[in-house]
C-alpha positions as CSV (number, residue, x, y, z in Angstrom):
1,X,-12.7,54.3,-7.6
2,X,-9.8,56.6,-8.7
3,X,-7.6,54.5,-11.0
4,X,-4.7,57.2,-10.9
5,X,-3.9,56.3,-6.8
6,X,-1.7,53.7,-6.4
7,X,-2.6,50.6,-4.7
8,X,-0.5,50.9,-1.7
9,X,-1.6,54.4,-1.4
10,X,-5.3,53.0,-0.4
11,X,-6.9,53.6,2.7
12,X,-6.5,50.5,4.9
13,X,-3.9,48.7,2.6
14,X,-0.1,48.8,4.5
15,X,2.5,48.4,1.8
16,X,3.5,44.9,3.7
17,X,0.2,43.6,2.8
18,X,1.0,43.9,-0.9
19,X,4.3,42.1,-0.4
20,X,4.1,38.0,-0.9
21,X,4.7,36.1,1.8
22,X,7.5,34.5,2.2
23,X,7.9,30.7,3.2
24,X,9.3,29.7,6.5
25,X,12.4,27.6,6.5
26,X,12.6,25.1,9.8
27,X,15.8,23.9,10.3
28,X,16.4,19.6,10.1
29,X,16.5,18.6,13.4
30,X,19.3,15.8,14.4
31,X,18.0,12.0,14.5
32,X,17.9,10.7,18.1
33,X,21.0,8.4,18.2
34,X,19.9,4.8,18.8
35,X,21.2,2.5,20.8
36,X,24.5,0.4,19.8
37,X,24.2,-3.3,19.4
38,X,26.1,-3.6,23.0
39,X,23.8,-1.8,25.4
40,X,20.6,-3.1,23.3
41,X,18.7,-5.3,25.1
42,X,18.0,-9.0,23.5
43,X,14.7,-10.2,22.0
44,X,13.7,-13.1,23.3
45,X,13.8,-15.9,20.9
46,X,9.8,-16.9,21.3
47,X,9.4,-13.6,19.6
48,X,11.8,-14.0,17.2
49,X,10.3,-17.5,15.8
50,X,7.2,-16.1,16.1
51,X,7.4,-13.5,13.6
52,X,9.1,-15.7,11.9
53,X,6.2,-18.4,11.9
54,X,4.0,-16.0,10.9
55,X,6.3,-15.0,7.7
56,X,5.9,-18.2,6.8
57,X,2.1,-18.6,7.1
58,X,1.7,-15.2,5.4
59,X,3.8,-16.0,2.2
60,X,2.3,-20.0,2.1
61,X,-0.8,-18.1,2.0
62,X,-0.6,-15.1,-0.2
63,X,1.3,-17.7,-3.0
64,X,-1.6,-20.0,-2.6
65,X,-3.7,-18.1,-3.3
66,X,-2.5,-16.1,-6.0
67,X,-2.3,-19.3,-7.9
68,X,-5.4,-20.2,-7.4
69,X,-6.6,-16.9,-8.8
70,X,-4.1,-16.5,-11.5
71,X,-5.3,-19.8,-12.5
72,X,-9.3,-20.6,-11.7
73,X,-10.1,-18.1,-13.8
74,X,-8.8,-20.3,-17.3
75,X,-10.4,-23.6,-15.9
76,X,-14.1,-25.5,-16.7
77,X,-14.3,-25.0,-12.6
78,X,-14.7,-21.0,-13.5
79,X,-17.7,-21.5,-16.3
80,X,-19.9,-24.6,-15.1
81,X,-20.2,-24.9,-11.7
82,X,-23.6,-25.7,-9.7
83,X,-23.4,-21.9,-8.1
84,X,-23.6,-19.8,-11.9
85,X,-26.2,-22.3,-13.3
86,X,-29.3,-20.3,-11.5
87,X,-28.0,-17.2,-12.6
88,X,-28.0,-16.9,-16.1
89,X,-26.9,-13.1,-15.9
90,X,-24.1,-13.6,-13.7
91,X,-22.6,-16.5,-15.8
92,X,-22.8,-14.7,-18.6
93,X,-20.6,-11.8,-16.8
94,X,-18.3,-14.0,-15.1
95,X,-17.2,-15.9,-18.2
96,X,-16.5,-12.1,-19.8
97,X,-12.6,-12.5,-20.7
98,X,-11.9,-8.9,-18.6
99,X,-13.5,-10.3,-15.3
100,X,-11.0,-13.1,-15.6
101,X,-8.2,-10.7,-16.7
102,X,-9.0,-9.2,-13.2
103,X,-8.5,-12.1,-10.9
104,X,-5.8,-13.2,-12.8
105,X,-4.0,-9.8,-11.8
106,X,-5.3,-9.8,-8.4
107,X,-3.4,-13.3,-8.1
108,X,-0.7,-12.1,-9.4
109,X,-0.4,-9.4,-7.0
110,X,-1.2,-11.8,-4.0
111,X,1.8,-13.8,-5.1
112,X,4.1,-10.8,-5.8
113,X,2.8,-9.6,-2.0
114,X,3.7,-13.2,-1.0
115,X,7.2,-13.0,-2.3
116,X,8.4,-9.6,-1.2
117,X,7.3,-10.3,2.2
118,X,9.9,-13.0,2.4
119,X,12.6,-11.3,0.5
120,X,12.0,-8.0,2.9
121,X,11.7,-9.8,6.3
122,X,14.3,-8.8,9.0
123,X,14.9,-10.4,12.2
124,X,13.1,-7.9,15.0
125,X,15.1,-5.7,17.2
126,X,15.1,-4.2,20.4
């Protein structure tokens, strides 16, 4: 190879193949306008209390049991119980003070789940 030619001089190299390419800009298209309150049509109320029933089942649930892990963990009920007493092994690594840290979190979570749930529920719409 000649190092004196120039690289766009090269047989089978245009000089648009050494230029970068440059991005393409798409334009934002325009929402779809929805629909004003007026024309929309209604939900029925069924579905309405139904979500709503099932808000409340969620975050009953997800508090529940948060506490129950945030809180297990720190009890007798964690260390002796009937199931860790044939497995010597496994007590020994569920009574390790990061396995707790771990649920404990997890519950925490659940319960934080639980809570912004309810705080971030809105009413469904048509």
């Amino acid at each position: 190879m000649d190092f004196t030619e120039k690289p766009e001089e090269r047989e089978g190299v245009s000089p648009e193949a050494a230029e970068p390419i440059q991005p393409v800009v798409v334009p934002i298209q325009k929402s779809v306008p929805e629909e004003t309150p007026s024309t929309a049509t209604p939900v029925p109320r069924f579905v309405i209390w139904s979500h709503r029933l099932s808000l409340v089942v969620l975050v009953v649930f997800c508090i529940e049991l948060g506490m129950l892990l945030a809180i297990l963990p720190w009890t007798t009920v964690w260390n002796q119980n009937s199931l860790l007493a044939a497995y010597p092994s496994l007590k020994a690594f569920v009574q390790n003070n990061f396995v707790r840290g771990i649920a404990t979190g997890l519950g925490l979570v659940d319960i934080w789940i639980g809570i912004w749930e309810a705080v971030h529920y809105r009413d469904p719409v048509k």
